[in-house]
TISE-829810 format. One record per residue (C-alpha): x, y, z; residue in three letters; residue number from 1. Coordinates in steps of 0.05 Angstrom, whole numbers, plus 32768, in hexadecimal, padded with zeros to 4 digits. Each point is the difference from the previous one (the first is absolute). Layout:
BEGIN
r c1=X c2=Y c3=Z res=ALA n=NUM
...
END
This chain:
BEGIN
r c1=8AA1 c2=89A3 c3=884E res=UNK n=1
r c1=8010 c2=7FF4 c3=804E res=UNK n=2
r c1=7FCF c2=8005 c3=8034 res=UNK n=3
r c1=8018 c2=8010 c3=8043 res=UNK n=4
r c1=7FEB c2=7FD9 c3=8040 res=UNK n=5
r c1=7FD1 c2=8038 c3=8014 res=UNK n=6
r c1=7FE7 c2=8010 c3=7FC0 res=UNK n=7
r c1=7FE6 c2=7FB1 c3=8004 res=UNK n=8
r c1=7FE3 c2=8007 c3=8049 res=UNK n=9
r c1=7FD5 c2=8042 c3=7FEF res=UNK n=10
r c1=7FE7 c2=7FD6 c3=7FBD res=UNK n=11
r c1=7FE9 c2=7FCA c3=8032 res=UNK n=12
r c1=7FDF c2=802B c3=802F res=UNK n=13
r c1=7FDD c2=801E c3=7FC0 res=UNK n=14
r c1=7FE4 c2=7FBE c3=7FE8 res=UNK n=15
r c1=7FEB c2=7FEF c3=804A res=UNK n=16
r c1=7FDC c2=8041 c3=8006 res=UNK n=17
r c1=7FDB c2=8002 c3=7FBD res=UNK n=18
r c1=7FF0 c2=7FA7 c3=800D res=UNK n=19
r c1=7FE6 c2=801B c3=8049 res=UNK n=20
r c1=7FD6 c2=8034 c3=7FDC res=UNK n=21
r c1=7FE3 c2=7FD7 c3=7FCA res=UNK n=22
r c1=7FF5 c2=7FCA c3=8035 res=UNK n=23
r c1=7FD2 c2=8032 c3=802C res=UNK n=24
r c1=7FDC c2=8017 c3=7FB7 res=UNK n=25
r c1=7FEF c2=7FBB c3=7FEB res=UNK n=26
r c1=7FE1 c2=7FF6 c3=804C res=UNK n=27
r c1=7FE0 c2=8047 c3=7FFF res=UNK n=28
r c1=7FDD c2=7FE9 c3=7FB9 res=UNK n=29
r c1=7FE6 c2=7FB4 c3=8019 res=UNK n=30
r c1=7FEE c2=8021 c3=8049 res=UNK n=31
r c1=7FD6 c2=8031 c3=7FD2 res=UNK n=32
r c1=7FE1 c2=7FCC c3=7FD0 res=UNK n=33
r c1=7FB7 c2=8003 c3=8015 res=UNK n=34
r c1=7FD3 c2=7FC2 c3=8012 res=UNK n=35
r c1=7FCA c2=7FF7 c3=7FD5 res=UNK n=36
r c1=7FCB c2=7FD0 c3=7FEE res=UNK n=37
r c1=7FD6 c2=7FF9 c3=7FBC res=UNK n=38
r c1=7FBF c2=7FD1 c3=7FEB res=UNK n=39
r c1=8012 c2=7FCF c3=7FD1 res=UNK n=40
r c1=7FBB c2=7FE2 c3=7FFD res=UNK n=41
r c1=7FB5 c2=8008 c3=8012 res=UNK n=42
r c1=8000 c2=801E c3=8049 res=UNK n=43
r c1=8032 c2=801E c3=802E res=UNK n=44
r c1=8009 c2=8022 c3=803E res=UNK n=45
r c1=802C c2=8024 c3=8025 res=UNK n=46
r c1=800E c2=802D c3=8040 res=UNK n=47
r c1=7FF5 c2=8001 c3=8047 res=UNK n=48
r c1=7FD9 c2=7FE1 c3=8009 res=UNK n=49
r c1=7FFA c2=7FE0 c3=7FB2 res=UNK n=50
r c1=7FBD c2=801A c3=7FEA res=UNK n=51
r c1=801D c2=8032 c3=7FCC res=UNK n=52
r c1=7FEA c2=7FE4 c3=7FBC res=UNK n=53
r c1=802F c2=8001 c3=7FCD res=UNK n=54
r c1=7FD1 c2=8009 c3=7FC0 res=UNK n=55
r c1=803E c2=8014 c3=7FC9 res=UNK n=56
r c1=8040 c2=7FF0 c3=7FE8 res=UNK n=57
r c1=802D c2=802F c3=8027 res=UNK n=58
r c1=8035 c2=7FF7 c3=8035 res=UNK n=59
r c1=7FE8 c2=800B c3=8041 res=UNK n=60
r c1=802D c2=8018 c3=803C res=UNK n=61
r c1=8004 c2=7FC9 c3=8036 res=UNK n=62
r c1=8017 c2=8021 c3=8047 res=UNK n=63
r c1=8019 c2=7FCA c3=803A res=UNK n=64
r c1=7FC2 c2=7FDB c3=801D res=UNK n=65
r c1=7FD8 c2=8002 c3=7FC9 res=UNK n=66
r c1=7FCF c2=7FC6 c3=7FEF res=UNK n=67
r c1=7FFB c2=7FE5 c3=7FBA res=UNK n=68
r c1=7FCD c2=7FCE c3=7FEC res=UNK n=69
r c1=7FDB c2=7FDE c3=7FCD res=UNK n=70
r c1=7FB9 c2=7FE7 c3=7FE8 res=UNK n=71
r c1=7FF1 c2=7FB9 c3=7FDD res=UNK n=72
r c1=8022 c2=8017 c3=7FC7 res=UNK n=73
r c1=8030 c2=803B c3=8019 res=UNK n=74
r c1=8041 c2=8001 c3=7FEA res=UNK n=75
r c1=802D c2=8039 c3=8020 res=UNK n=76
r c1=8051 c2=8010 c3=7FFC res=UNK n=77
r c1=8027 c2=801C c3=8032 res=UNK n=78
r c1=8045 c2=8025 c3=7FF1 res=UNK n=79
r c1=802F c2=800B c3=802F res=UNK n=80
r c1=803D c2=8035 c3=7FFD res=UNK n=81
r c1=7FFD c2=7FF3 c3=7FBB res=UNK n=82
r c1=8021 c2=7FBC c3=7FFA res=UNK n=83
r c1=7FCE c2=7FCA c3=8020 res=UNK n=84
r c1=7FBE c2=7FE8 c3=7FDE res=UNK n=85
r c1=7FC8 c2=7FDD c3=8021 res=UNK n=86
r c1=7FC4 c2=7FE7 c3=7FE8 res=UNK n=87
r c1=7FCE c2=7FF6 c3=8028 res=UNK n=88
r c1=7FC9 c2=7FD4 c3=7FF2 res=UNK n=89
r c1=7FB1 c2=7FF2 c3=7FFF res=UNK n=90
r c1=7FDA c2=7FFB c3=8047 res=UNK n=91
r c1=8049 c2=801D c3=8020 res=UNK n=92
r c1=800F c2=8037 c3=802A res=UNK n=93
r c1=8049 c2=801A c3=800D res=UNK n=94
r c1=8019 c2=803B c3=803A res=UNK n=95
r c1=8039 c2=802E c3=7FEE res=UNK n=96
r c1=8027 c2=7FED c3=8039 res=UNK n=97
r c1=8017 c2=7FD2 c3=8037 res=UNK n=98
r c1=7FD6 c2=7FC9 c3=801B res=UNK n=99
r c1=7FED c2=800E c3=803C res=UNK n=100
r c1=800A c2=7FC2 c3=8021 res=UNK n=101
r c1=8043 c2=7FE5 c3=7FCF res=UNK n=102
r c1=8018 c2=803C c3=7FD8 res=UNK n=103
r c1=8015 c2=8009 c3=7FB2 res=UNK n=104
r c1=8002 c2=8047 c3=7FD3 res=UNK n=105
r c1=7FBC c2=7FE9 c3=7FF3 res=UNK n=106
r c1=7FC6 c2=7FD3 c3=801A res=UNK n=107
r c1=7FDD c2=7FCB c3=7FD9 res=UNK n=108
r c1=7FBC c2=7FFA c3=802C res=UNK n=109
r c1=7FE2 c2=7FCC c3=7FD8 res=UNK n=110
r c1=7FF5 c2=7FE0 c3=7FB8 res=UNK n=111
r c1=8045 c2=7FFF c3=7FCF res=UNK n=112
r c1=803E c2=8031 c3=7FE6 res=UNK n=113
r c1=8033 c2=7FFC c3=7FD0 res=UNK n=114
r c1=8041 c2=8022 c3=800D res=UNK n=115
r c1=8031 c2=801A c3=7FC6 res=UNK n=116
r c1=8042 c2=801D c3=801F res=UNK n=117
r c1=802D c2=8029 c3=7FD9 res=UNK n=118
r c1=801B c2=802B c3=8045 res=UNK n=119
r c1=8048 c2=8005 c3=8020 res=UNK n=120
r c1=8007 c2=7FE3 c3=8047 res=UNK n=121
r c1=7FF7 c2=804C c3=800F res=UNK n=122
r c1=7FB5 c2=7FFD c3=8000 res=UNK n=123
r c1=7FD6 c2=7FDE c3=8027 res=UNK n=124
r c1=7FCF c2=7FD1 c3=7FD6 res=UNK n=125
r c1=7FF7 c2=7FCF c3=8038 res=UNK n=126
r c1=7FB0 c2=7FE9 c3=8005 res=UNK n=127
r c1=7FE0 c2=7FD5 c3=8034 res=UNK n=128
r c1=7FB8 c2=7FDD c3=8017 res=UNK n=129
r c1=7FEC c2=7FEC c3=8047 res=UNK n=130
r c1=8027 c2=7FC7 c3=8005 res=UNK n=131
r c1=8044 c2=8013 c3=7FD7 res=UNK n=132
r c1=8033 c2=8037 c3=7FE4 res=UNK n=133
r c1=8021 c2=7FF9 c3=7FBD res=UNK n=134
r c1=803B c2=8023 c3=7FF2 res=UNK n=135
r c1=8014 c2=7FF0 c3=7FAF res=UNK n=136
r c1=8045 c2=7FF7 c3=7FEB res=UNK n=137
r c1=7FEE c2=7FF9 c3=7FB1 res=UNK n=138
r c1=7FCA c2=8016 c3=7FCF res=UNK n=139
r c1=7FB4 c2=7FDB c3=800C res=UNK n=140
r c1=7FDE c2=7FDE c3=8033 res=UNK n=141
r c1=7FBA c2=7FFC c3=8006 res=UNK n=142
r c1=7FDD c2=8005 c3=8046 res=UNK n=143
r c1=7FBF c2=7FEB c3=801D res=UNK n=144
r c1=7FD3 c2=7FFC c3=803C res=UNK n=145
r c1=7FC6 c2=7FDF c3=801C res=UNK n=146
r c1=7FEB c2=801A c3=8043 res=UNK n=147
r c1=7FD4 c2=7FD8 c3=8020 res=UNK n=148
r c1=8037 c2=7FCB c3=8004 res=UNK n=149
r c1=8036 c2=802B c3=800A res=UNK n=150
r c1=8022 c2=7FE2 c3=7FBF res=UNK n=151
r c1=803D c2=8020 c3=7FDE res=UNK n=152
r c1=8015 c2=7FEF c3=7FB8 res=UNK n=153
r c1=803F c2=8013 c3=7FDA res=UNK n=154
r c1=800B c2=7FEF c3=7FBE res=UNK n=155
r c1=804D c2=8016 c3=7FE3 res=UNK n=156
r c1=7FFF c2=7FFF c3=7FAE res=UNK n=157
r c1=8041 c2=8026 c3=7FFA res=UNK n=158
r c1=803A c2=800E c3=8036 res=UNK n=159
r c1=7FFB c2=7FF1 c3=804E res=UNK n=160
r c1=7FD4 c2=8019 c3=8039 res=UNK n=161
r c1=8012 c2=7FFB c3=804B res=UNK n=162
r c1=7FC2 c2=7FEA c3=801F res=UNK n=163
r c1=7FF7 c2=800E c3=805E res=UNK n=164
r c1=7FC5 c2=7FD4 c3=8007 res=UNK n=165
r c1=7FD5 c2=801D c3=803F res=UNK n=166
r c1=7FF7 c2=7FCC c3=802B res=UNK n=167
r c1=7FD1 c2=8026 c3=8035 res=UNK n=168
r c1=7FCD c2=802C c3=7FEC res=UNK n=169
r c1=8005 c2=8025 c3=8045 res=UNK n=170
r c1=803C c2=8015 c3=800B res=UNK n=171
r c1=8015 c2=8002 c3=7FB8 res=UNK n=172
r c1=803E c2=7FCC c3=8015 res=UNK n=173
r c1=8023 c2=7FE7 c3=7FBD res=UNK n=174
r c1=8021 c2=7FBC c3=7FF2 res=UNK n=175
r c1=803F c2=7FEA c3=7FDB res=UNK n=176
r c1=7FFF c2=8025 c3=7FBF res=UNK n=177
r c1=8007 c2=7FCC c3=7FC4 res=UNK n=178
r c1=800B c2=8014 c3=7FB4 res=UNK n=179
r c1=7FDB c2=7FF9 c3=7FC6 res=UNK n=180
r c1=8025 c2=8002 c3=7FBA res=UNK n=181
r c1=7FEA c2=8000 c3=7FB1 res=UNK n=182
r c1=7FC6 c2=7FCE c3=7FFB res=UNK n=183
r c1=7FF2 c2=7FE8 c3=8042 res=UNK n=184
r c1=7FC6 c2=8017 c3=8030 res=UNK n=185
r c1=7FF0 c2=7FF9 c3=804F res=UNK n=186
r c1=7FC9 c2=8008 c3=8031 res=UNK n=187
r c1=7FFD c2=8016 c3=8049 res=UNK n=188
r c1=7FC6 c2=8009 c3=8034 res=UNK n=189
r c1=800E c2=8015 c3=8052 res=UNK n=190
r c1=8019 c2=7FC0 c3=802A res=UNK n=191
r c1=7FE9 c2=7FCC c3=8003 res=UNK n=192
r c1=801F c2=7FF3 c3=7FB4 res=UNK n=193
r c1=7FD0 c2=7FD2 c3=7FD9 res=UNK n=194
r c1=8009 c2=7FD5 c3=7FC5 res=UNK n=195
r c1=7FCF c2=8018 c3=7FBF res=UNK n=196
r c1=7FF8 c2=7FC9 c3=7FD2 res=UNK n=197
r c1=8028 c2=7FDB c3=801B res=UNK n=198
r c1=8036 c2=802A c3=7FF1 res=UNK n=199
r c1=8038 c2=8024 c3=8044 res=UNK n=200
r c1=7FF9 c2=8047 c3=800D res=UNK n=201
r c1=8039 c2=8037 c3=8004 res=UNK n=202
r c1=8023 c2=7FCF c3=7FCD res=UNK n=203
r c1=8013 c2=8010 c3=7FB9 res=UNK n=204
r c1=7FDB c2=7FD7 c3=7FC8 res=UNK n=205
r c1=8005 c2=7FF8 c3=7FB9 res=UNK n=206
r c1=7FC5 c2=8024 c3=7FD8 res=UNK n=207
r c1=7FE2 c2=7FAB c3=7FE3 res=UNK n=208
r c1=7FEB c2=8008 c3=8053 res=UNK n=209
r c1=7FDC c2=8049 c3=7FFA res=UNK n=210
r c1=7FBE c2=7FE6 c3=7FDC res=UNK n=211
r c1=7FF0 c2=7FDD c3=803C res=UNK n=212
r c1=800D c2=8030 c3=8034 res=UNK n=213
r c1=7FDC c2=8039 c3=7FDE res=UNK n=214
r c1=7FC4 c2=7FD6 c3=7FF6 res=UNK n=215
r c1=7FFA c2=7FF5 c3=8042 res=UNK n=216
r c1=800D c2=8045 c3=8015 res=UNK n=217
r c1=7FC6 c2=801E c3=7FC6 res=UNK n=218
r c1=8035 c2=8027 c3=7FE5 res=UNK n=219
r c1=8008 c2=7FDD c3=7FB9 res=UNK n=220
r c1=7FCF c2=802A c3=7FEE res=UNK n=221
r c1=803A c2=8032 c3=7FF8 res=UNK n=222
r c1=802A c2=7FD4 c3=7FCC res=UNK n=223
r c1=7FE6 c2=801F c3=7FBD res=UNK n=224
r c1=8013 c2=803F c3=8018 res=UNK n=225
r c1=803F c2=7FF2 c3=801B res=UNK n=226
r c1=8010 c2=7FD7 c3=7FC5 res=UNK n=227
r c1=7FEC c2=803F c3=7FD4 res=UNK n=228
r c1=8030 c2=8035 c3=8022 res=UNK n=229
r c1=8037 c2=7FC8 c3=800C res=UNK n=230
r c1=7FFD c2=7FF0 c3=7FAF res=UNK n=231
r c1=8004 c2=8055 c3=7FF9 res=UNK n=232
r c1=8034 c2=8008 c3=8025 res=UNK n=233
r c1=8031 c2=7FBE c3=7FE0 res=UNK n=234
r c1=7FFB c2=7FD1 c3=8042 res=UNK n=235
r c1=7FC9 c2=7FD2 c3=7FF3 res=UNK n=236
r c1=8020 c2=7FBF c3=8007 res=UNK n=237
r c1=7FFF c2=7FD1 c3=7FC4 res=UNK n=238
r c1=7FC9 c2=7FD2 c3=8022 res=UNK n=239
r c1=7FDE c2=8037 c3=801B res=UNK n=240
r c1=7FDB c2=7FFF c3=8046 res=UNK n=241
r c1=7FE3 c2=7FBC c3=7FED res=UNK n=242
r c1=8031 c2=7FD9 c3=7FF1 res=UNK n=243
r c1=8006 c2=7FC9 c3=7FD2 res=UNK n=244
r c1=7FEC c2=7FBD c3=8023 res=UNK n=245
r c1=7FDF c2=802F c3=803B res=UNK n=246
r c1=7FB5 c2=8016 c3=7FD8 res=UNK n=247
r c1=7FDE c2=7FC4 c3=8012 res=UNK n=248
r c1=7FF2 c2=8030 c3=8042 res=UNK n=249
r c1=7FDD c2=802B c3=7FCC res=UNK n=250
r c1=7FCE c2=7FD5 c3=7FE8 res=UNK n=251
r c1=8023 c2=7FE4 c3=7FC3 res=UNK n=252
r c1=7FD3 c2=7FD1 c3=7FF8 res=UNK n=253
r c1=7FC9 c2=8033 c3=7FF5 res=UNK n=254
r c1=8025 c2=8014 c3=7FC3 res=UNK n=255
r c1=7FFE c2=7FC3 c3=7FDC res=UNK n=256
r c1=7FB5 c2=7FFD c3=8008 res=UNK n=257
r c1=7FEF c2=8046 c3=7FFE res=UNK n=258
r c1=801C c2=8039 c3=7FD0 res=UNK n=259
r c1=8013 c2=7FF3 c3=7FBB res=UNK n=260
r c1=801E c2=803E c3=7FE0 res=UNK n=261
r c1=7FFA c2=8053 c3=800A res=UNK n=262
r c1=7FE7 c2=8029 c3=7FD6 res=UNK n=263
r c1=8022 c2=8047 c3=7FF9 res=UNK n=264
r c1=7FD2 c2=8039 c3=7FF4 res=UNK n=265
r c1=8026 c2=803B c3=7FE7 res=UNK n=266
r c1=7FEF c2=8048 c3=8013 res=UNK n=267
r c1=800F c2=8047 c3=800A res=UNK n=268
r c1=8002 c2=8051 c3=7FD8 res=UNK n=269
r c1=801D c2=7FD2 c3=7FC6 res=UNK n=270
r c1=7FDD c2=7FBC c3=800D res=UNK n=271
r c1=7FE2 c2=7FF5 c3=7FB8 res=UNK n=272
r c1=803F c2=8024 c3=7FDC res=UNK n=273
r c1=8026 c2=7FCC c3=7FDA res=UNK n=274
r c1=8046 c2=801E c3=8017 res=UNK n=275
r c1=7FE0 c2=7FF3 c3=804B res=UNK n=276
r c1=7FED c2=7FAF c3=7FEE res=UNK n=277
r c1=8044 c2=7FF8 c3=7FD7 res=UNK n=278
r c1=802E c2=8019 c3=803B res=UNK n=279
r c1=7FEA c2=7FCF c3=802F res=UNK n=280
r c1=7FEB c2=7FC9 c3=7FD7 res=UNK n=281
r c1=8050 c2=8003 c3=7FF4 res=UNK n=282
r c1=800F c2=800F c3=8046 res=UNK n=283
r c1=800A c2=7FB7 c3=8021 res=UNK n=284
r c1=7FF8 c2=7FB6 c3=7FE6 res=UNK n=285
r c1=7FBD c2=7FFF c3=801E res=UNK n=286
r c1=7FED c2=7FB4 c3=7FF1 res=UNK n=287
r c1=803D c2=7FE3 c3=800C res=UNK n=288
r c1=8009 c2=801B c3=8046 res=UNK n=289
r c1=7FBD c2=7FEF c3=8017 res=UNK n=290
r c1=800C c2=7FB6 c3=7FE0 res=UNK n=291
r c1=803F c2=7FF5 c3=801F res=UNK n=292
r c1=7FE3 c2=8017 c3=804D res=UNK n=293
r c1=7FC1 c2=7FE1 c3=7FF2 res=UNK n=294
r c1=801F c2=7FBE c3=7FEC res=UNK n=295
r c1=7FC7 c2=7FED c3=7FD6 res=UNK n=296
r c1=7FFB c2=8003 c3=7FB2 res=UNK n=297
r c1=7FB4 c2=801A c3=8001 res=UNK n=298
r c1=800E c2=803B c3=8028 res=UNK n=299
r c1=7FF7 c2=8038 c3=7FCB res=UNK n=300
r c1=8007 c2=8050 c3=8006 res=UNK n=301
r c1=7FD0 c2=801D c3=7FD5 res=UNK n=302
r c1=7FFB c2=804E c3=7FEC res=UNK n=303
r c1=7FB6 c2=801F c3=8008 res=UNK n=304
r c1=7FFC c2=8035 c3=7FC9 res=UNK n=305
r c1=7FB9 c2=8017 c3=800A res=UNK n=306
r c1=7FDE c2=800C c3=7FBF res=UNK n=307
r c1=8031 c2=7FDA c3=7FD3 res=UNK n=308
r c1=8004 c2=7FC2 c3=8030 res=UNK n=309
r c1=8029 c2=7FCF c3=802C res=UNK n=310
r c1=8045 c2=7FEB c3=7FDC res=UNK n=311
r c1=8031 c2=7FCF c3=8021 res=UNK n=312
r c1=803C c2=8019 c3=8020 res=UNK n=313
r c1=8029 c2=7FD6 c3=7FDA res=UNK n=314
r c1=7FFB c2=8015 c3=7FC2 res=UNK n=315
r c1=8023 c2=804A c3=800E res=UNK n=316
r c1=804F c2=7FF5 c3=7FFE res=UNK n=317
r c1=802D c2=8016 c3=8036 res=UNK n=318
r c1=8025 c2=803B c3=7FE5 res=UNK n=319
r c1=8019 c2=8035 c3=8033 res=UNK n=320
r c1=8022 c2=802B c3=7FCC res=UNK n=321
r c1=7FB6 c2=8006 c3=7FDE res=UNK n=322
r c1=7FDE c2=8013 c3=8046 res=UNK n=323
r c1=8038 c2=802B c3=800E res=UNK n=324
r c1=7FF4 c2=8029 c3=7FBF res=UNK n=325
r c1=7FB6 c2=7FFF c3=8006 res=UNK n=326
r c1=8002 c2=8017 c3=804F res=UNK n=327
r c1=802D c2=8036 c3=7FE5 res=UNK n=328
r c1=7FBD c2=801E c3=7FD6 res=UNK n=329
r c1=7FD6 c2=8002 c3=8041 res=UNK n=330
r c1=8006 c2=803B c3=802F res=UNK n=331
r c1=800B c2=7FD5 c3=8047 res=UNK n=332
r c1=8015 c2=7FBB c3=8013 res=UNK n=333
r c1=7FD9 c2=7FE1 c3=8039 res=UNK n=334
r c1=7FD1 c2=7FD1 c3=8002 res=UNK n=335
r c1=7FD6 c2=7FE8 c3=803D res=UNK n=336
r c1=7FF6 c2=7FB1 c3=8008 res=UNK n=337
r c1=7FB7 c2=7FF1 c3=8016 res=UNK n=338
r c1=8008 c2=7FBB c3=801D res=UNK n=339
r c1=7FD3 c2=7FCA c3=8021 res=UNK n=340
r c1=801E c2=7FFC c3=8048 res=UNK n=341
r c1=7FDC c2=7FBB c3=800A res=UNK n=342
r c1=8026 c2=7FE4 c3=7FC7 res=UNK n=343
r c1=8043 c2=7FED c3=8015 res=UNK n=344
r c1=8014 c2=7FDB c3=7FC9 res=UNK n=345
r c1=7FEE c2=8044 c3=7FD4 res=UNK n=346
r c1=8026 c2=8029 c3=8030 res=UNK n=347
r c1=803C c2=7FDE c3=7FF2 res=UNK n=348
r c1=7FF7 c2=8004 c3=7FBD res=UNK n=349
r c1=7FF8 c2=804A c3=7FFB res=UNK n=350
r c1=8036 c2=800C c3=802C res=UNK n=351
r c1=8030 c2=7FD3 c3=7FD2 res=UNK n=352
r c1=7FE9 c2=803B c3=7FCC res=UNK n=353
r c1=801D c2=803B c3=802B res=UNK n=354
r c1=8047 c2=7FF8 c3=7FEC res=UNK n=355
r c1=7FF4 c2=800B c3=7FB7 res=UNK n=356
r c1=7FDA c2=8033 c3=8006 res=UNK n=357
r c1=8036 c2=801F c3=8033 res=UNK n=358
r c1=8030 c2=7FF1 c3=7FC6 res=UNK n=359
r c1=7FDA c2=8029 c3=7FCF res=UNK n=360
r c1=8005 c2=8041 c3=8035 res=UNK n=361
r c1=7FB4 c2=7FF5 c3=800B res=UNK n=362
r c1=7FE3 c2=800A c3=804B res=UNK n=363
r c1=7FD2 c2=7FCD c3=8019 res=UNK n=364
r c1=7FD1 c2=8007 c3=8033 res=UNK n=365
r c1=7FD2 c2=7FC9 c3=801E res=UNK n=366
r c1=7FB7 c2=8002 c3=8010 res=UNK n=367
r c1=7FDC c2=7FC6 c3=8026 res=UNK n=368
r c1=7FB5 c2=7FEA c3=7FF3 res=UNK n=369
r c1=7FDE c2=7FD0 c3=8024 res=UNK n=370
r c1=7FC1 c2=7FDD c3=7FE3 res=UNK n=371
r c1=7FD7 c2=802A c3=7FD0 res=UNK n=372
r c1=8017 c2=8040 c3=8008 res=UNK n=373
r c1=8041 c2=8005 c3=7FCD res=UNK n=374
r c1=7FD2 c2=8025 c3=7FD2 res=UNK n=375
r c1=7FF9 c2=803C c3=803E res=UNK n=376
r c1=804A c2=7FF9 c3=7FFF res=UNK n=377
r c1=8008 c2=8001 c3=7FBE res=UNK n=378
r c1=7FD0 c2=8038 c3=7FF8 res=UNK n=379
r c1=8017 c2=802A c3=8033 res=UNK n=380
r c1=8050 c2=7FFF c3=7FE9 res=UNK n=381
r c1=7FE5 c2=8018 c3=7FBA res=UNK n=382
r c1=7FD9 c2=803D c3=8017 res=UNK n=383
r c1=8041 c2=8011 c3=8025 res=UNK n=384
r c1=8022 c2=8002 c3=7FB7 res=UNK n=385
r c1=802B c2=7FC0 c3=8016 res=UNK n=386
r c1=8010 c2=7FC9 c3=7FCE res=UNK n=387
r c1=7FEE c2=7FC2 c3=8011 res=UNK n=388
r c1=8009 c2=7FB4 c3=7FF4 res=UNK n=389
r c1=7FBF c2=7FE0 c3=802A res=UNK n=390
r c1=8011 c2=7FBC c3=8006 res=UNK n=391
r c1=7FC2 c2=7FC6 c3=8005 res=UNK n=392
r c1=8003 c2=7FB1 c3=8006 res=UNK n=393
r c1=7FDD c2=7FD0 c3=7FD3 res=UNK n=394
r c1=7FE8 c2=7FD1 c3=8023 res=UNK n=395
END
């Protein structure tokens, strides 16, 4: 068969047409996605200003300049056009739109984010605080704030950020814009530029530096959380946020003196069933995980099984294929972590747990306890029908 010369241009001008008209669709749909913003944990608000409660597990539609924000243990996330995720965090508060004084698709007033990016350059998923925009050129950055010192933090687990560090407040004047790729972090306050533990600002670092800075800031209070959703999402770094050779700033020494195992107390509609127990006994090599963080031989995971007793971790085998087959027998496949947030070492642990569970298709969700009141926790997630594994310290 011949084609003719014309026949060829008019085919061309076809295909141009129908790629300008799927073009405009595909901007018509993500200029339509909607903004919205959903609780994730104990209390949220929203609107303008943010004193809408958000008491249930719906969507709610977020319109430019609204206010989100958070309680001591709120947990909210934000959508945007469909294809961006961000989590924001307890004690935080985030506006859907520019900074006034920087800029940003959205404003981080205080406390911590995490960013998960899945957009086209089309859309506009830039964020800023105060003192800096963000623009991300990858996947997952995590972003935090502390106002009173007028101190930025970016942390990039996955991809690149441009970073325009404000370097006066009052005119909203920006500096030379620096990058930030997988696994480093930065931090940036208004001229003059000052040093935080002894570390440059406006200067990438490597994430064995970020345990200091964050300290120092009051914003590690954020790492169990960001380590959660970073683990979730497959771009938790192998050492973590606390990297190997960097936990003596966390009190390491506390753990040889202080905690000496956990004890897993399993709950939920099918707590005391056997298929329940078997499924996650199977689930993850309990034990050996929390040996090998723990680096000590006495550290032992024991399973509280109410009425019939406390039985050592150690003695139920690793077998995914069995906890597969047993989770398929139960109706749902979450489970909520009740953790002690003053036990680091125990965080760590738990988290180590997420990605066998993640194997086995099951959702995790962490709660935090402080003190004496896991059993509120605990009780509170099992009126609400969840599934739980509360997690104590022997001491």
């Amino acid at each position: 068969m011949q084609v003719s010369l014309g026949q060829m241009e008019a085919g061309m001008k076809n295909l141009t047409r129908w790629t300008l008209i799927l073009a405009t669709l595909w901007l018509f749909v993500v200029g339509c996605a909607s903004d919205v913003v959903s609780r994730v944990d104990a209390r949220v608000w929203y609107g303008q200003p943010a004193n809408t409660e958000i008491t249930d597990d719906q969507s709610k539609p977020l319109s430019p300049g609204d206010g989100v924000r958070t309680d001591v243990n709120g947990q909210a996330r934000i959508q945007i056009k469909g294809c961006s995720s961000i989590y924001l965090y307890q004690q935080s508060g985030l506006q859907a739109s520019a900074c006034a004084r920087s800029g940003g698709g959205t404003c981080l007033i205080n406390g911590m984010s995490a960013h998960n990016h899945q957009c086209s350059q089309e859309v506009d998923v830039s964020s800023g605080t105060d003192t800096a925009i963000i623009r991300p050129l990858g996947t997952w950055y995590a972003l935090g704030y502390q106002p009173e010192p007028e101190v930025t933090l970016i942390v990039v687990l996955d991809g690149k950020v441009e970073v325009d560090p404000v370097i006066d407040i009052a005119t909203g004047s920006t500096g030379r814009t620096f990058d930030l790729g997988t696994e480093e972090f930065a931090f940036t306050m208004p001229d003059p530029p000052r040093p935080i533990a002894g570390l440059p600002p406006r200067t990438p670092l490597p994430l064995t530096d970020l345990p200091a800075v964050a300290r120092d800031l009051g914003l590690d209070i954020y790492f169990p959380q960001l380590e959660f959703q970073a683990s979730v999402d497959g771009v938790l770094p192998a050492g973590g946020l606390i990297p190997a050779g960097n936990q003596d700033d966390f009190d390491e020494d506390e753990f040889d003196e202080g905690p000496q195992g956990l004890i897993l107390r399993l709950g939920g509609p099918d707590g005391d069933s056997p298929t329940f127990r078997e499924a996650y006994f199977a689930a993850a090599p309990w034990q050996d995980i929390a040996s090998e963080i723990s680096g000590n031989p006495e550290y032992q995971v024991l399973f509280d099984l109410g009425r019939q007793g406390v039985e050592p971790a150690a003695q139920f085998e690793y077998n995914p294929d069995r906890a597969s087959a047993m989770l398929g027998r139960l109706n749902y496949r979450t489970i909520t972590l009740i953790v002690p947030v003053e036990d680091e070492l125990a965080m760590q642990i738990v988290e180590s747990y997420i990605p066998y569970l993640l194997e086995l298709d099951i959702d995790p969700a962490l709660n935090f306890y402080e003190g004496s009141n896991g059993e509120e926790v605990a009780a509170k997630n099992l009126e609400s029908g969840n599934a739980i594994i509360w997690v104590q310290t022997i001491e």
